[in-house]
N, C-alpha and C positions, 0 to 999 in steps of 0.2 A: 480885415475883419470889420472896420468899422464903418464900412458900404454897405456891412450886410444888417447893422441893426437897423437903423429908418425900413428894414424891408421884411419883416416877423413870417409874416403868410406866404411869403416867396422860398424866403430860407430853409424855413423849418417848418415841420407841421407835427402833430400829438403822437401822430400811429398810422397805422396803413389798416383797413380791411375796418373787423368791426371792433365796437366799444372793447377793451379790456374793462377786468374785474378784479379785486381785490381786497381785501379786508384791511387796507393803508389806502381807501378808496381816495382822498385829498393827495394825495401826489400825482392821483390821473388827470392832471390837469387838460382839459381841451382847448384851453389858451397858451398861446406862446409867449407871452410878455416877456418873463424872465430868458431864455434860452442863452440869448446875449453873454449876459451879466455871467451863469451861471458857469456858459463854458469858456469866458474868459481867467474864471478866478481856477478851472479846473487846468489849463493849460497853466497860467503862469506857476502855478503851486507845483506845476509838476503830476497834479492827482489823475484820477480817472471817475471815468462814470461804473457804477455796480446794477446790474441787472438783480434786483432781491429776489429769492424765493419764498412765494410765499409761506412756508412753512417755518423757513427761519424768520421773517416779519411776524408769522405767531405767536413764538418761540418768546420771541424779544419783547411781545406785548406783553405775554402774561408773567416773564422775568420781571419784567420792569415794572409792573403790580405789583408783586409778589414780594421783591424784592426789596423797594423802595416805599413805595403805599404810597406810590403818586397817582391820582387816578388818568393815566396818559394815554392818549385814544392810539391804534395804532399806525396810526399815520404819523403821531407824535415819537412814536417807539421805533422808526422805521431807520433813523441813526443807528439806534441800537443795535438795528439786523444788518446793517451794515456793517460795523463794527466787528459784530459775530463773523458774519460770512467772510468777511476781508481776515481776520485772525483765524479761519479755520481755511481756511487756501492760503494762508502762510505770508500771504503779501504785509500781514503785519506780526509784527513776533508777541507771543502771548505776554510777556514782560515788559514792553512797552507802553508807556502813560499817555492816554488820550483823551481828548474832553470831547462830551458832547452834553445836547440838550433836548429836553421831551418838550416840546412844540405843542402839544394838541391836550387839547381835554375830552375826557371818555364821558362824553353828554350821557351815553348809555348806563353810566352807573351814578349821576348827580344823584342827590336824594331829594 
């Protein structure tokens, strides 16, 4: 694996076909920098990667408003919907203690 980070544009690339869209629009990244990093920590931990749907990424923004009165844009919330989506497919048991973090701020609602 680690012949393959010096090689980012070789290895890995964003997507295939055209631009995705998303209202967690900052996860679409079109650089690869990180890929390395992020699927070495997902292999040793054991984890995986989550495909989110959009509908649970909404969900979990406007929970995480609601809920919290953090003002966290949804890209910042998108743990969140992870979270949901992994505890509603079972892969994590709903009594289970998890931490996570809202990342982003919802410029959209600054005053």
């Amino acid at each position: 694996m680690k012949d393959m980070a010096g090689k980012p544009g070789h290895i890995m690339w964003p997507w295939d076909g055209a631009v995705p869209h998303s209202l967690a629009h900052g996860i679409l990244d079109d650089v690869t920098y990180d890929w390395y990093y992020l699927l070495r920590a997902v292999l040793r931990s054991g984890g995986r990667a989550e495909i989110l749907v959009e509908d649970t990424i909404r969900n979990a923004y406007e929970k995480a408003q609601y809920y919290t009165k953090i003002p966290v844009c949804p890209t910042g919330a998108s743990g969140l919907a992870g979270l949901m989506q992994l505890t509603d497919s079972g892969a994590i048991d709903r009594g289970e203690s998890a931490g996570l973090f809202f990342t982003g701020f919802d410029r959209s609602k600054a005053e």
